[in-house]
GUVEXLO-314452 format. One record per residue (C-alpha): residue number from 1; x, y, z; residue in one letter. Coordinates in steps of 0.02 Angstrom, whole numbers, plus 50000, padded with zeros to 5 digits. Layout:
N
<r pos="NUM" east="X" north="Y" up="Z" code="A"/>
...
This chain:
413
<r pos="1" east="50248" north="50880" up="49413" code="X"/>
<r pos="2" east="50155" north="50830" up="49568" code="X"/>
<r pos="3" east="50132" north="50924" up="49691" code="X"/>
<r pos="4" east="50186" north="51111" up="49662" code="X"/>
<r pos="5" east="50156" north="51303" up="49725" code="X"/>
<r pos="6" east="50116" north="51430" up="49600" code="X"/>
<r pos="7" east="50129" north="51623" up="49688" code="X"/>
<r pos="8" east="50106" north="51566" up="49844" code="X"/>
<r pos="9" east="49977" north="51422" up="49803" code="X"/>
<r pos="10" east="49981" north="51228" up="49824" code="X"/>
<r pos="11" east="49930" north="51155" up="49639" code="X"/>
<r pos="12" east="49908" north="50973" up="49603" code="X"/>
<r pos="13" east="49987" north="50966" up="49438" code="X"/>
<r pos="14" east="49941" north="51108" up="49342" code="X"/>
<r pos="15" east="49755" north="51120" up="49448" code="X"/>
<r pos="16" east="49739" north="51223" up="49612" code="X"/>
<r pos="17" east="49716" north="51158" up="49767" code="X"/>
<r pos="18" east="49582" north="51283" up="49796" code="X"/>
<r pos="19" east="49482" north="51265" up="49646" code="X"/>
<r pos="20" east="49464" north="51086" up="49685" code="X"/>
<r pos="21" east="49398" north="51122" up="49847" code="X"/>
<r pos="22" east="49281" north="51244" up="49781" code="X"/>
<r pos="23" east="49210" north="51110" up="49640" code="X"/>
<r pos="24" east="49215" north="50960" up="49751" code="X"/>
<r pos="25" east="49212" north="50999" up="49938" code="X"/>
<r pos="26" east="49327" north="50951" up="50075" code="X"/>
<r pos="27" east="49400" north="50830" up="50168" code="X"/>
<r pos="28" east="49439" north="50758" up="49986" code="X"/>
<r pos="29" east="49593" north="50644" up="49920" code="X"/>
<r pos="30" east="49686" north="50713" up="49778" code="X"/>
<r pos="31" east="49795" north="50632" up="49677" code="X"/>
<r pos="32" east="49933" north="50657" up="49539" code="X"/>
<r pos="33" east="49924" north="50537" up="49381" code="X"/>
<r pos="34" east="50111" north="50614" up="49315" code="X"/>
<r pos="35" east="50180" north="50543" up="49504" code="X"/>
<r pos="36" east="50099" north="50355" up="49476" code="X"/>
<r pos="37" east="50164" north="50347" up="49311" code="X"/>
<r pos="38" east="50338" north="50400" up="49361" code="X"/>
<r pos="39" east="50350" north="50306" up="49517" code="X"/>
<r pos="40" east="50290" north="50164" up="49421" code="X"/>
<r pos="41" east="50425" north="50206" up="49295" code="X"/>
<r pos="42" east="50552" north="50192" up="49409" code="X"/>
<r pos="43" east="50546" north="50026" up="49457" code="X"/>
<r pos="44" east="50485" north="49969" up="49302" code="X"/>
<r pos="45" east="50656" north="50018" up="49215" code="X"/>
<r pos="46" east="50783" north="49993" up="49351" code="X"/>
<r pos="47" east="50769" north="49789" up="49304" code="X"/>
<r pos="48" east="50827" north="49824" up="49130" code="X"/>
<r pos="49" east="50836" north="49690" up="49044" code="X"/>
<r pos="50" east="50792" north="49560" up="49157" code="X"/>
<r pos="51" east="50629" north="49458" up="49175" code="X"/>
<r pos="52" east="50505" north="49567" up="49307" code="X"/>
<r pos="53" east="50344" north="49597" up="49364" code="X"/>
<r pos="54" east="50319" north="49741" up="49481" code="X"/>
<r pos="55" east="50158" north="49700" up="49568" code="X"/>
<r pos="56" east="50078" north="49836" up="49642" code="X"/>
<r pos="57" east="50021" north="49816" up="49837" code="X"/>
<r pos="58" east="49822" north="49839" up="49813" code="X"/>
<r pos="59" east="49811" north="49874" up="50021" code="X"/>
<r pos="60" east="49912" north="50034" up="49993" code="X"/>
<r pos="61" east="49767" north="50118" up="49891" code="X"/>
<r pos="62" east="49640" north="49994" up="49808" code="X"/>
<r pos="63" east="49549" north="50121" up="49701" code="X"/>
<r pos="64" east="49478" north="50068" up="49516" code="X"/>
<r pos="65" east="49559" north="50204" up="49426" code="X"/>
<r pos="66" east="49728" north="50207" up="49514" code="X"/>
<r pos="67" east="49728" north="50005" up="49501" code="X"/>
<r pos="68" east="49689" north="50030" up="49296" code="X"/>
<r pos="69" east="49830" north="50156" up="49282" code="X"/>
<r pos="70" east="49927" north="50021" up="49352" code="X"/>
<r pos="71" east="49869" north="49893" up="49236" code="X"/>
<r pos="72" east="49880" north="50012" up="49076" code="X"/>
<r pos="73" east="50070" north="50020" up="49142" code="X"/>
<r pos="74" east="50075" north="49834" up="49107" code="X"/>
<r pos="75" east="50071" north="49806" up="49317" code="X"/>
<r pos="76" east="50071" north="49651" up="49404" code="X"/>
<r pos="77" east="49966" north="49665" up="49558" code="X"/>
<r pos="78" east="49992" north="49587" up="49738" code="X"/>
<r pos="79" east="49824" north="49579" up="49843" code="X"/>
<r pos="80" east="49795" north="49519" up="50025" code="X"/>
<r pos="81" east="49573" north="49455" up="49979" code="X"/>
<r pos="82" east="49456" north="49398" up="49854" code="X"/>
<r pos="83" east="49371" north="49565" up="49875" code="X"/>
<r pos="84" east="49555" north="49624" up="49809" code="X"/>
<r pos="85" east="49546" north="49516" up="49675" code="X"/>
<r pos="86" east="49402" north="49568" up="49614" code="X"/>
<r pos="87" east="49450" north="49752" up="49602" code="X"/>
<r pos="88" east="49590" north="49695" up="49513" code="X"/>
<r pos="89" east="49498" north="49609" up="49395" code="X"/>
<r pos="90" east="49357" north="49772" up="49388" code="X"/>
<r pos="91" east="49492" north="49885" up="49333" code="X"/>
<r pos="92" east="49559" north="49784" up="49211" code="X"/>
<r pos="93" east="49703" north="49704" up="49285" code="X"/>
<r pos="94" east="49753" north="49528" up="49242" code="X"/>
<r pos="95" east="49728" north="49369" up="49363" code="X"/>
<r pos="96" east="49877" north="49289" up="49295" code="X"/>
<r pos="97" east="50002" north="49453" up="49355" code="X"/>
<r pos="98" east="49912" north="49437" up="49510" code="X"/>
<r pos="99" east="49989" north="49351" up="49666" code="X"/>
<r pos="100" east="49873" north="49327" up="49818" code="X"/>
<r pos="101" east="49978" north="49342" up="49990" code="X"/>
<r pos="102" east="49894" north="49356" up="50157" code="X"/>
<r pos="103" east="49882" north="49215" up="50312" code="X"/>
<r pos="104" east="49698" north="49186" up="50318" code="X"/>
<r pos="105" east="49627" north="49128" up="50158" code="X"/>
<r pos="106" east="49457" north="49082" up="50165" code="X"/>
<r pos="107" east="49412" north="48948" up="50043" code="X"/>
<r pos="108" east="49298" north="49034" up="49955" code="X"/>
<r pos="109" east="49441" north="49173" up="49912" code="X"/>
<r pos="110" east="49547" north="49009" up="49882" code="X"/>
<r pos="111" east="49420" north="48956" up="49744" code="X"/>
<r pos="112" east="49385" north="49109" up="49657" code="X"/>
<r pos="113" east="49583" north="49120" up="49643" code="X"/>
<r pos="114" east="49567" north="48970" up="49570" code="X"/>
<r pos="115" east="49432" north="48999" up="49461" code="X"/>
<r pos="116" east="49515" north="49165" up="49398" code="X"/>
<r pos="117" east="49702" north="49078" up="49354" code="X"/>
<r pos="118" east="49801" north="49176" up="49471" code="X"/>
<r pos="119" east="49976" north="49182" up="49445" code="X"/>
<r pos="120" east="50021" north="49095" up="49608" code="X"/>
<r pos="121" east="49964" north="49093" up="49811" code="X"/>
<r pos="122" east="50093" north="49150" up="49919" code="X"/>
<r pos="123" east="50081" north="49021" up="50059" code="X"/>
<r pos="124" east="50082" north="49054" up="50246" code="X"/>
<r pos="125" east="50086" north="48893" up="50347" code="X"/>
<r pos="126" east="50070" north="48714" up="50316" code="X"/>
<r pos="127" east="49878" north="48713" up="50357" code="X"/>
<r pos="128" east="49857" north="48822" up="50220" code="X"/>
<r pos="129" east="49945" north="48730" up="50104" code="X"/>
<r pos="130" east="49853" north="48564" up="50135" code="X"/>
<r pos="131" east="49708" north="48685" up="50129" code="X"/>
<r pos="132" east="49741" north="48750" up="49949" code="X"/>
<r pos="133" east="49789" north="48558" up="49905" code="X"/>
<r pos="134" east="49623" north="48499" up="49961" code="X"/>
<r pos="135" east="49538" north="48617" up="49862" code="X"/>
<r pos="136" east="49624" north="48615" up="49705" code="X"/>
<r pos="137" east="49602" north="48431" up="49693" code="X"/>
<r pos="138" east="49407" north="48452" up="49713" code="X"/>
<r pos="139" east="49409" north="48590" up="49583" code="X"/>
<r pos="140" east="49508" north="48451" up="49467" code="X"/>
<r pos="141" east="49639" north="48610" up="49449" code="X"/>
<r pos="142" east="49823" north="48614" up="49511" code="X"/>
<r pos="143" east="49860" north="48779" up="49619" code="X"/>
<r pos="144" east="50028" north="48889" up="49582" code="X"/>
<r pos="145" east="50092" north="48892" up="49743" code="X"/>
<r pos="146" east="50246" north="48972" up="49820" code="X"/>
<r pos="147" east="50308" north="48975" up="50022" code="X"/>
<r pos="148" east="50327" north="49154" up="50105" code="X"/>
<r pos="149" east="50477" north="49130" up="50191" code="X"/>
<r pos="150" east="50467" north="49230" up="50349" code="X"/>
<r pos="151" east="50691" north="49263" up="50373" code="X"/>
<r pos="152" east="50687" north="49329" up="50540" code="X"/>
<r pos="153" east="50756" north="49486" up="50479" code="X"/>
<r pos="154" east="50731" north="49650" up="50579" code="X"/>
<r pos="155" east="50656" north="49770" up="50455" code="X"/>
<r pos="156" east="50704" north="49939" up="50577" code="X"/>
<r pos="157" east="50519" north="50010" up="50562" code="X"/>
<r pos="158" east="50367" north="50011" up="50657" code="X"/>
<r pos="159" east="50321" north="49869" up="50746" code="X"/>
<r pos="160" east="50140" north="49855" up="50669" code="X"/>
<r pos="161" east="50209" north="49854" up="50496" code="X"/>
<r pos="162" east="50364" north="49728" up="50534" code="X"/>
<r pos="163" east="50325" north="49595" up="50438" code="X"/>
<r pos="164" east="50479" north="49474" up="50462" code="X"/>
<r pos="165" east="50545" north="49432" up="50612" code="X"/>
<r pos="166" east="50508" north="49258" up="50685" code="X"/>
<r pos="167" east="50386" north="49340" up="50816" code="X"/>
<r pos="168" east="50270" north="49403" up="50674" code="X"/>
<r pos="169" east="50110" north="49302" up="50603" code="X"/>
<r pos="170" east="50178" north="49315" up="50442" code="X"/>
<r pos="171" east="50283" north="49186" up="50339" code="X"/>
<r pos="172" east="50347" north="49011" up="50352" code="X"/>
<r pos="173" east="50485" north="48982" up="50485" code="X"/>
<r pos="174" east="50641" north="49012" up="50364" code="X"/>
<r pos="175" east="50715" north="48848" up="50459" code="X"/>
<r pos="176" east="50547" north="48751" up="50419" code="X"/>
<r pos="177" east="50518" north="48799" up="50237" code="X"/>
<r pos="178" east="50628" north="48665" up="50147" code="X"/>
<r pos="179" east="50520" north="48536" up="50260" code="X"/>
<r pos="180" east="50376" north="48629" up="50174" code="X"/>
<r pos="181" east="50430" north="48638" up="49998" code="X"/>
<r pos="182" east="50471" north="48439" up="50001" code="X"/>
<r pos="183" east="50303" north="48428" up="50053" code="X"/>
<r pos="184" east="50241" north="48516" up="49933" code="X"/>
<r pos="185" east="50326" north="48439" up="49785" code="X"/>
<r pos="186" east="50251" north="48257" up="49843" code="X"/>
<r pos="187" east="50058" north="48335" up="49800" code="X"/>
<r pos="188" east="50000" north="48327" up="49600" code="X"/>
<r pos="189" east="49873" north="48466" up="49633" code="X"/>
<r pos="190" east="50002" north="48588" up="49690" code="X"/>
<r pos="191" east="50134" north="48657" up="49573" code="X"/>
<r pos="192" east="50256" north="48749" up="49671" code="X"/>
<r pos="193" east="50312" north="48898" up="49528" code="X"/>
<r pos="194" east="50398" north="49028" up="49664" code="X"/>
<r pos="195" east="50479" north="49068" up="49854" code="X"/>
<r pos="196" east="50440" north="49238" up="49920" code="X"/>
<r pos="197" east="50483" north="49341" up="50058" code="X"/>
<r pos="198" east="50411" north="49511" up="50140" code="X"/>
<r pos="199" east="50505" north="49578" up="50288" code="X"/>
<r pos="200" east="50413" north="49758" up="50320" code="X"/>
<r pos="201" east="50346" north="49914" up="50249" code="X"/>
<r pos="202" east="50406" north="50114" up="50269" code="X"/>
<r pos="203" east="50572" north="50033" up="50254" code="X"/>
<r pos="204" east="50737" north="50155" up="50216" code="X"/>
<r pos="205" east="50873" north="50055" up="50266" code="X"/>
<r pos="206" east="50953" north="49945" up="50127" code="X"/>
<r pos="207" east="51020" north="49827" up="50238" code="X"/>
<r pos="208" east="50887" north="49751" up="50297" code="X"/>
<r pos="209" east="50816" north="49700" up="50113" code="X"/>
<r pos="210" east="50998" north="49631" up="50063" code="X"/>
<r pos="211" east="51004" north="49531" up="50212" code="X"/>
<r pos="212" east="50835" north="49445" up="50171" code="X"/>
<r pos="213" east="50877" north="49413" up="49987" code="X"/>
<r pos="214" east="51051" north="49327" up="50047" code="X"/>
<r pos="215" east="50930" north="49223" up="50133" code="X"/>
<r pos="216" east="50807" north="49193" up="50026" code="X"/>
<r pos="217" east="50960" north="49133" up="49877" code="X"/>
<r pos="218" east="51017" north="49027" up="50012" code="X"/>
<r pos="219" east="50883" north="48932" up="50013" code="X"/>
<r pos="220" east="50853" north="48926" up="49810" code="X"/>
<r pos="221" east="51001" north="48845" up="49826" code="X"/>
<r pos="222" east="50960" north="48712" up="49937" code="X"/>
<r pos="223" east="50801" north="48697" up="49845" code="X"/>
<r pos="224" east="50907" north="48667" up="49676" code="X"/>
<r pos="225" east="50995" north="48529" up="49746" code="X"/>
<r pos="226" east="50850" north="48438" up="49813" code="X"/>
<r pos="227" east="50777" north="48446" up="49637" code="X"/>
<r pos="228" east="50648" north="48592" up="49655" code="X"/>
<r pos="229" east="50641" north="48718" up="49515" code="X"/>
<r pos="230" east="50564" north="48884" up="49528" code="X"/>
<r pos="231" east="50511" north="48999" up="49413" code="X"/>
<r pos="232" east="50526" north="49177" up="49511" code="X"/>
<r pos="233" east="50576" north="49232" up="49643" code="X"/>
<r pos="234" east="50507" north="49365" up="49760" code="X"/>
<r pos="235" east="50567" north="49495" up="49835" code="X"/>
<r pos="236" east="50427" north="49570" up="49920" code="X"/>
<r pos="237" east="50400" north="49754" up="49938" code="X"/>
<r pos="238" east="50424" north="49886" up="50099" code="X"/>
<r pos="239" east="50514" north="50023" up="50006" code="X"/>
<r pos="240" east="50475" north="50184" up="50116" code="X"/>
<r pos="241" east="50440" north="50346" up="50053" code="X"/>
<r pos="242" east="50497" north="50511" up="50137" code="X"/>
<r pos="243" east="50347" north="50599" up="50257" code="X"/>
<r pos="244" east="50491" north="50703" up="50375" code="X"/>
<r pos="245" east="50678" north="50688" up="50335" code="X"/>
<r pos="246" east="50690" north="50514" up="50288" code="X"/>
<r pos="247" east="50808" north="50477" up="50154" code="X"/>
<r pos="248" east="50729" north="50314" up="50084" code="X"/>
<r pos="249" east="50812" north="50182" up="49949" code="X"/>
<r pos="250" east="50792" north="50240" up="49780" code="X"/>
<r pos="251" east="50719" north="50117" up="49655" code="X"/>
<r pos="252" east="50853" north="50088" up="49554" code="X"/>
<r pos="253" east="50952" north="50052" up="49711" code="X"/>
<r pos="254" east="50821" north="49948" up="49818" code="X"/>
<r pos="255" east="50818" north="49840" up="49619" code="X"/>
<r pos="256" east="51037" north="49836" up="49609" code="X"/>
<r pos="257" east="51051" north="49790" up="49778" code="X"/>
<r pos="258" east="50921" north="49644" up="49740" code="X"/>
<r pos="259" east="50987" north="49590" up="49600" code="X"/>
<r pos="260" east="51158" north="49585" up="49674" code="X"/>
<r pos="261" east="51125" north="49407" up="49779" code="X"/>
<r pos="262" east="51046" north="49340" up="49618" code="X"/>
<r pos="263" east="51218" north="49263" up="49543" code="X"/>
<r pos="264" east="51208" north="49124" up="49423" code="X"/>
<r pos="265" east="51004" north="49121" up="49426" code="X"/>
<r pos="266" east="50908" north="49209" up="49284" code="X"/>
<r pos="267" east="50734" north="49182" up="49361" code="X"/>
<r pos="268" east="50589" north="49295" up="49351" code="X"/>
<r pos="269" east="50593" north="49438" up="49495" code="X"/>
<r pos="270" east="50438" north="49503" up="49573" code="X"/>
<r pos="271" east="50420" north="49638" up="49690" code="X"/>
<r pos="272" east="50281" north="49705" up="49776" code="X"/>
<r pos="273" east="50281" north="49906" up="49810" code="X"/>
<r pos="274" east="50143" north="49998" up="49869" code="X"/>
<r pos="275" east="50167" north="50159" up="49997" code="X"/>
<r pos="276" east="50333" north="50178" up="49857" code="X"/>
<r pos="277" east="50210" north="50190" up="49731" code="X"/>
<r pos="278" east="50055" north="50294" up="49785" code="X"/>
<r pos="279" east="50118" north="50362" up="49953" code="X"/>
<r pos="280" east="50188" north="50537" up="49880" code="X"/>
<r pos="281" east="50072" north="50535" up="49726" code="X"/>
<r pos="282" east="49921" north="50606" up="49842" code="X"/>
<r pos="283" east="49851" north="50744" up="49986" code="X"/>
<r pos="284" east="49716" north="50736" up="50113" code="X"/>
<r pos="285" east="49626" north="50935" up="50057" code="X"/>
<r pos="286" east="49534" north="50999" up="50204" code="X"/>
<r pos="287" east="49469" north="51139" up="50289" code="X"/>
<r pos="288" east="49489" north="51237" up="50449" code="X"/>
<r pos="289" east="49338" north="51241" up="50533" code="X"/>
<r pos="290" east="49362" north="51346" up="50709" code="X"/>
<r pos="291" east="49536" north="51393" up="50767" code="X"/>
<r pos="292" east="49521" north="51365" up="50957" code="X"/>
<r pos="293" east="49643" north="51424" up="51113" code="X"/>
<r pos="294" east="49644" north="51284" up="51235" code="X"/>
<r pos="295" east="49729" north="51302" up="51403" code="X"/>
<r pos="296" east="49913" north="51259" up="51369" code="X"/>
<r pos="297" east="49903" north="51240" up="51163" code="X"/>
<r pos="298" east="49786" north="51300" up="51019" code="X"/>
<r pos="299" east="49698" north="51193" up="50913" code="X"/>
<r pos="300" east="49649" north="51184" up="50706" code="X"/>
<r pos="301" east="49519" north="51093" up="50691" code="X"/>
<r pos="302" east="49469" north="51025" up="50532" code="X"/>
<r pos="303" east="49345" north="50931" up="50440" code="X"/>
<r pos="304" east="49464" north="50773" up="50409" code="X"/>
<r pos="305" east="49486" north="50659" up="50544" code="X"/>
<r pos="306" east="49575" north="50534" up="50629" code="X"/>
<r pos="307" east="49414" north="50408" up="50523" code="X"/>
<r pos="308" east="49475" north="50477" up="50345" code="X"/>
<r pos="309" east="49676" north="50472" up="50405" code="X"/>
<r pos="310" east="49703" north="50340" up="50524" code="X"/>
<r pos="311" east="49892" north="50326" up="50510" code="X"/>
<r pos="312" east="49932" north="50475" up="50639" code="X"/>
<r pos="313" east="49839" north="50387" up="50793" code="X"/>
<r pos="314" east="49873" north="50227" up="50731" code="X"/>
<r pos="315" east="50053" north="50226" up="50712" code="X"/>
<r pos="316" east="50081" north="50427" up="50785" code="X"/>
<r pos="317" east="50140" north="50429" up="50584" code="X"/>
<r pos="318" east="50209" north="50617" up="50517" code="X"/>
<r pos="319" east="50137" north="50700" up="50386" code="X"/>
<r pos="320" east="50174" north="50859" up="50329" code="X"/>
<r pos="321" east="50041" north="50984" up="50347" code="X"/>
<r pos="322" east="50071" north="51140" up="50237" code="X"/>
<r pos="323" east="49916" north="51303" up="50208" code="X"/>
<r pos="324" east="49873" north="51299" up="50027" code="X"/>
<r pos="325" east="49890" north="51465" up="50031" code="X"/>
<r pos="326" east="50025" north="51553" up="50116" code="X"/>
<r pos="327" east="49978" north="51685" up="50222" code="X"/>
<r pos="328" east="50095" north="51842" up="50280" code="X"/>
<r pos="329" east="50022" north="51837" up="50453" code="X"/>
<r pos="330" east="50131" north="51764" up="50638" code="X"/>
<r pos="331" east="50128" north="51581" up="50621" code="X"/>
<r pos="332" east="50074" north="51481" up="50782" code="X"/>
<r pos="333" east="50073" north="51315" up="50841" code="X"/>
<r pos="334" east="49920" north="51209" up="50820" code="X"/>
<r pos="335" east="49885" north="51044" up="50857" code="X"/>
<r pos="336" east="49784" north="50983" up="50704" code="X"/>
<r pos="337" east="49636" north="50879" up="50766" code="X"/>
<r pos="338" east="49470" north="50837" up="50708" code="X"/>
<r pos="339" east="49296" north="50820" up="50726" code="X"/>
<r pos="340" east="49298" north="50628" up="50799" code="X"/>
<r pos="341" east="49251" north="50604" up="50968" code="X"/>
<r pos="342" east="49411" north="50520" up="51032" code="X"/>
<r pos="343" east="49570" north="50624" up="51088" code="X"/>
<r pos="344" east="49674" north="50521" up="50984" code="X"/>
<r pos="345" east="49597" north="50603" up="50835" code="X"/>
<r pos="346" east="49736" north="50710" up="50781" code="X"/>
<r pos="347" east="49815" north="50726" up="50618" code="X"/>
<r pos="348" east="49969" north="50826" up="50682" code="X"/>
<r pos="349" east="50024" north="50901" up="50844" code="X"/>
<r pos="350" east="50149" north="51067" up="50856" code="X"/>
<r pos="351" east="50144" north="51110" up="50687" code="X"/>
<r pos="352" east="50182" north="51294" up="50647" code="X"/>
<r pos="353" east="50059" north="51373" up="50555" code="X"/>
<r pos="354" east="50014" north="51546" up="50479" code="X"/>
<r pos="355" east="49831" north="51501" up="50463" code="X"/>
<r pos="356" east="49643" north="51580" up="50497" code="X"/>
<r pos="357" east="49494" north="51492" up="50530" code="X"/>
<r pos="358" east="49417" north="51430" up="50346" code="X"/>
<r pos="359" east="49588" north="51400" up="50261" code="X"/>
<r pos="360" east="49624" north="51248" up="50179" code="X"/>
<r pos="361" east="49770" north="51123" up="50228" code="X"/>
<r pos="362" east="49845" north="50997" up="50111" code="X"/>
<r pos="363" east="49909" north="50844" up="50232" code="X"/>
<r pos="364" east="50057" north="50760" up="50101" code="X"/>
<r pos="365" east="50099" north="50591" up="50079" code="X"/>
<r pos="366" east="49923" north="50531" up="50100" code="X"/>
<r pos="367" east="49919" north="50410" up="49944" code="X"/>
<r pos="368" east="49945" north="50278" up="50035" code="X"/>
<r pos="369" east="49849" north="50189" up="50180" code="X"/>
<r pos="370" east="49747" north="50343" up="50193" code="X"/>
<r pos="371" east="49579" north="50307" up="50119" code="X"/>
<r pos="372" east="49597" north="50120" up="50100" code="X"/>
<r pos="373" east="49597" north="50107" up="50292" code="X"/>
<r pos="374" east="49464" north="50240" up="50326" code="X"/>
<r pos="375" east="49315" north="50213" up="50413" code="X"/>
<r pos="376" east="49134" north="50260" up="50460" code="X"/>
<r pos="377" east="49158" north="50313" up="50642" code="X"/>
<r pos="378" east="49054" north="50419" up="50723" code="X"/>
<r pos="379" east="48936" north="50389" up="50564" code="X"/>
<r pos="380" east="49061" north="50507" up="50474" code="X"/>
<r pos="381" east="49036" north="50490" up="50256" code="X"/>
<r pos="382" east="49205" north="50447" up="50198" code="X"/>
<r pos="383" east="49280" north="50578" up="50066" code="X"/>
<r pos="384" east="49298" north="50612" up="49888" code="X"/>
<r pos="385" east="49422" north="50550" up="49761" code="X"/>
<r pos="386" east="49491" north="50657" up="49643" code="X"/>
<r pos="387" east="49632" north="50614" up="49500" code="X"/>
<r pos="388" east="49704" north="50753" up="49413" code="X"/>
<r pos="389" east="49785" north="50731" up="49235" code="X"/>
<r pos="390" east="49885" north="50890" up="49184" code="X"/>
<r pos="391" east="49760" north="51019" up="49190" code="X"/>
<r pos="392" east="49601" north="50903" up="49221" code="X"/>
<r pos="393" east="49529" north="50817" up="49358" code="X"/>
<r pos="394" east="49426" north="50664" up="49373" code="X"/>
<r pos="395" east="49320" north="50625" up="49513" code="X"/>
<r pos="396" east="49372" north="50432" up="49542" code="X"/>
<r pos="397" east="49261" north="50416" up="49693" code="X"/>
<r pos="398" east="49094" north="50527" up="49733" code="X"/>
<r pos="399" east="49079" north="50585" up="49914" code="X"/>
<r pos="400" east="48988" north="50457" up="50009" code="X"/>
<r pos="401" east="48807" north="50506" up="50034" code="X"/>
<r pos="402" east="48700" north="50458" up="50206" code="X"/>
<r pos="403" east="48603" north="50353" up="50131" code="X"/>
<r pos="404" east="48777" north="50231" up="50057" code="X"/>
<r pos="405" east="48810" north="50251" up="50236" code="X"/>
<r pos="406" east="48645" north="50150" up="50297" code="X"/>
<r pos="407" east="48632" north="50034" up="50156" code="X"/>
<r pos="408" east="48611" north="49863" up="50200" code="X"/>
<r pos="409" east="48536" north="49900" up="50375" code="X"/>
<r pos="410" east="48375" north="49860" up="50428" code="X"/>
<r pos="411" east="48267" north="49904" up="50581" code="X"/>
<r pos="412" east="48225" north="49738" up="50677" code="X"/>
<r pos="413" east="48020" north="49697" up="50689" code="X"/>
């Protein structure tokens, strides 16, 4: 299941590595449908019993096809924009699993949410609130709202991907958001239906996520006694994956350890994985183009770059790099760079490598944040998609042509 070798050989499922390059060029994105499914699985089932939704972070990889596997699972979905929405909705997921986070919502997005019966807006600040208010009243709607509760909580991860500590843009002030709710409750075209909380992502510690949900009951309690009834309550996502030698929360644990602060309360739960869900299920597949001796360190260079895999120069992020084909020849150490004209383009630096110029390399644990955040730089075409299914793959997104790339611009008179 997932990602495999067979004599020697890197194999997606029960496909090569190789013959996928061969049929659809490189850099491409390859995923495993067996590894959604199970991942999925795994969350799905560590609830039991009790009333769920697992809503799947769009950001982490907003494809069509890997979005419908999610809904064919019976997935909720958690999105961050109306263009978000709409993919959701284009793959055949269902507004009303859908919960729209995010501290900038235009109104536009705030009216097609609307429009579309989403199953609540996860609230960032009291401007937005009065925002969402404003609107639903004009629409002659009421809006399902609930306050992110930002619990000051130090998550242990990367600073750009801490999410809930009092210093971060996210979230209501966990001291203000009783203030907020009371406010809330006072407005017919709001209905508040939820609380929610988000504290970080790549997240292996379980501390950190029991500490937010003893604050988050804390204040369902208050909220109880000042007459405010919820109907879920959520949890948020963050769950890391491993890239190195992390040793990152299992599902069933990251759920018990949740559902340990719960008590008395049968409410809904919602969480919101994404990198748990996708990161591991896919590779960046590309190709050595020169091998080149600088004056202190050699260099692969490849034809990915730093504009199809940001996370490396972004957040100097590991990912394994491994030959798809192993090779009996001395390894040496290569900095892994590519074609982009910055010197932060790198996709690995040191790694140890029995390669020769042409080879392919399989960067893992590219599912997620890979091609969602790529980008056009240096007017580069952004790669392929490919889903494999057993012993069959699927091209889920064509290789983006030149002209895709100029669409829409014009030449001034």
């Amino acid at each position: 299941m997932g990602f495999n070798r067979q004599n020697g050989e890197l194999y997606c499922e029960s496909v090569a590595l190789s013959s996928i390059a061969q049929e659809y060029g490189t850099p491409t994105y390859v995923y495993s449908r067996a590894t959604l499914i199970e991942q999925y699985n795994l969350f799905n089932s560590a609830f039991h019993d009790h009333p769920h939704l697992v809503c799947y972070a769009v950001k982490a990889n907003p494809n069509l096809a890997i979005l419908n596997q999610f809904a064919r699972l019976g997935s909720g979905f958690d999105i961050v924009s109306g263009g978000e929405l709409q993919r959701v909705l284009a793959a055949g997921g269902q507004a009303g699993k859908t919960v729209f986070s995010g501290v900038g919502k235009s109104e536009d997005e705030i009216r097609l949410a609307l429009n579309h019966d989403i199953l609540c807006f996860n609230v960032e600040s009291s401007e937005e609130l009065l925002r969402i208010d404003a609107i639903a009243q004009s629409m002659k709607k009421q809006a399902p709202i609930s306050i992110r509760v930002n619990p000051d909580v130090d998550a242990k991860t990367h600073p750009h991907i801490s999410t809930g500590l009092k210093s971060n843009k996210f979230g209501v002030p966990w001291q203000e958001a009783l203030q907020l709710y009371q406010q809330a409750s006072n407005r017919p075209a709001l209905r508040t239906v939820g609380i929610d909380c988000h504290i970080g992502s790549q997240l292996t510690d379980p501390l950190p996520f029991a500490e937010a949900a003893s604050r988050i009951m804390e204040l369902v309690d208050n909220l109880g006694r000042m007459g405010i009834q919820l109907d879920h309550i959520d949890f948020g996502g963050g769950v890391g994956i491993r890239y190195k030698e992390e040793a990152p929360i299992s599902p069933t644990d990251y759920v018990s350890a949740l559902m340990a602060h719960l008590g008395k309360y049968k409410h809904q739960i919602l969480i919101e994985p994404g990198r748990a869900l996708v990161g591991n299920s896919g590779i960046l597949l590309t190709r050595i183009e020169y091998l080149k001796q600088g004056e202190d360190r050699r260099f692969a260079i490849i034809d990915a770059a730093m504009n199809d895999l940001i996370r490396p120069a972004l957040y100097d992020a590991w990912h394994t790099i491994e030959p798809v084909r192993e090779r009996s020849i001395m390894p040496r150490h290569y900095d892994v760079v590519g074609p982009v004209c910055e010197s932060g383009d790198f996709l690995g630096k040191n790694r140890l490598l029995s390669v020769e110029t042409g080879d392919l390399l399989a960067i893992l644990s590219s599912g997620a944040y890979g091609m969602s955040m790529s980008s056009n730089y240096n007017s580069r075409l952004r790669p392929a998609e490919i889903m494999v299914d057993n012993d069959t793959c699927f091209l889920i997104r064509k290789r983006e042509t030149f002209n895709e790339l100029i669409q829409g611009e014009s030449l001034a008179p």
